[in-house]
N, C-alpha and C positions, 0 to 999 in steps of 0.2 A: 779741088781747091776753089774757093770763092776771094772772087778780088770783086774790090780790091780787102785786103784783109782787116785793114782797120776801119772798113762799113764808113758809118758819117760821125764816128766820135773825132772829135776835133785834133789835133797836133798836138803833141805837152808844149806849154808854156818852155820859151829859151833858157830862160833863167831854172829852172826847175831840176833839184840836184840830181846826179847820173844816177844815184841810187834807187830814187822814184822815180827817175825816167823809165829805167829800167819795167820795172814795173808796170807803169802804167803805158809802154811801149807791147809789153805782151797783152795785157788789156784788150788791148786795141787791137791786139791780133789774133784773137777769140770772139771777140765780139759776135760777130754775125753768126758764130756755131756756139758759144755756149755766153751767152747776157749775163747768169748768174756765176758761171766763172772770171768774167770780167769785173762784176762787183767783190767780188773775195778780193781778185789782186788788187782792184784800187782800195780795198779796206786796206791790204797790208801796203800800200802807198803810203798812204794816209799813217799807219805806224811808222813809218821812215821819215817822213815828213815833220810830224812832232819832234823827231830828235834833232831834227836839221833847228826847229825853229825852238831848242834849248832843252825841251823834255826828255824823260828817261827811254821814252818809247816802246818801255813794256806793257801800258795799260791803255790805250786809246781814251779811254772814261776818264779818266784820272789825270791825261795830261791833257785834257780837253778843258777841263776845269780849272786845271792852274793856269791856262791862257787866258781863259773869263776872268781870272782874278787877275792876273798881269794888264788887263783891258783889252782884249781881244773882243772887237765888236762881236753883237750877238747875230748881225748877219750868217758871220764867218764861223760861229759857235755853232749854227744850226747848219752851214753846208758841210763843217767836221761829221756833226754829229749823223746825218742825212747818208753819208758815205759808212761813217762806221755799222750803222743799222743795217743796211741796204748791204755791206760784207759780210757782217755776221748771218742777217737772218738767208741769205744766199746757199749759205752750207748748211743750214740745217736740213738732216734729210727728212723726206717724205714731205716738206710743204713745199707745197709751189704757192708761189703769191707775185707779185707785182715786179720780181727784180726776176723774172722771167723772160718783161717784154725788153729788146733791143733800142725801145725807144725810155727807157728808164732809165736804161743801162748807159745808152749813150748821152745823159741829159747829166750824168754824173761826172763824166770825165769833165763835162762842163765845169762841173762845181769842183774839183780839183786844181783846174787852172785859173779858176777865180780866187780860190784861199794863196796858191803861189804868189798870184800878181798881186795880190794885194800886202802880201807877209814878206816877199822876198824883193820881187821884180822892183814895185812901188819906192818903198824903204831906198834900193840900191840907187834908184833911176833921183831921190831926191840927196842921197850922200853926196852923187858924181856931181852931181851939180853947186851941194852949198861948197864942196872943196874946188869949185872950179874958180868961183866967184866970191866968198868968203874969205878974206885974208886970214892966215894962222893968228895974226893977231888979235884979229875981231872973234874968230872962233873963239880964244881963248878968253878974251873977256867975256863971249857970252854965256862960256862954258860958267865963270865966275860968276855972272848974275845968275843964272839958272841952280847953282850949288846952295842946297841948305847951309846955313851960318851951325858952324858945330854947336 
């Protein structure tokens, strides 16, 4: 056995739902004996992940794009897209290419916990806040200026 088992890919992000944790928990725990099976699971992270953040989760391509179109910065467009590449061409067989080495491999889990913190973590960490400090009142008028006039 090789410890520690999760190599030097980072921690998942707290906030990061158990489903993908999951996931990118075993990642982590391949890592240092198969890189290219760790990028398949965080590919199917990354499908878990979309559904968390409102997509269907069937098509990675497909709900990558209705997030570009909902505003999903294109930072965030290109570490999806970076991860879905990097899972797919992973399993194809007979090529070896660049999601081979362990230093690719763990540069990804990176970009995993950068799409959470910024989609999930971020988002939550400013809710807790305007509801701490926000009166319901003021929310709600500003809910009303913010509203298109029908």
């Amino acid at each position: 056995m090789i410890y520690p088992a999760g190599g030097a890919a980072p921690l998942p992000n707290p906030d990061m739902p158990a489903d993908v944790r999951q996931d990118y928990e075993e990642a982590r725990s391949i890592l240092s004996i198969s890189p290219r099976g760790s990028a398949a699971l965080l590919r199917l992270a990354v499908q878990r992940l979309c559904k968390h953040l409102g997509q269907p989760g069937e098509n990675i391509n497909a709900d990558v794009a209705a997030l570009v179109r909902q505003g999903l910065p294109v930072q965030l467009q290109k570490a999806l897209d970076s991860l879905r590449v990097a899972g797919n061409n992973a399993v194809h067989p007979g090529q070896l290419d660049i999601y081979d080495t362990p230093e690719i491999a763990t540069r990804l889990f990176g970009l995993l916990n950068i799409i959470v913190d910024n989609q999930i973590t971020q988002p939550k960490a400013i809710s807790e806040l305007y509801d701490a400090t926000v009166p319901q009142n003021l929310q709600q008028a500003i809910t009303r200026r913010d509203t298109p006039p029908a």
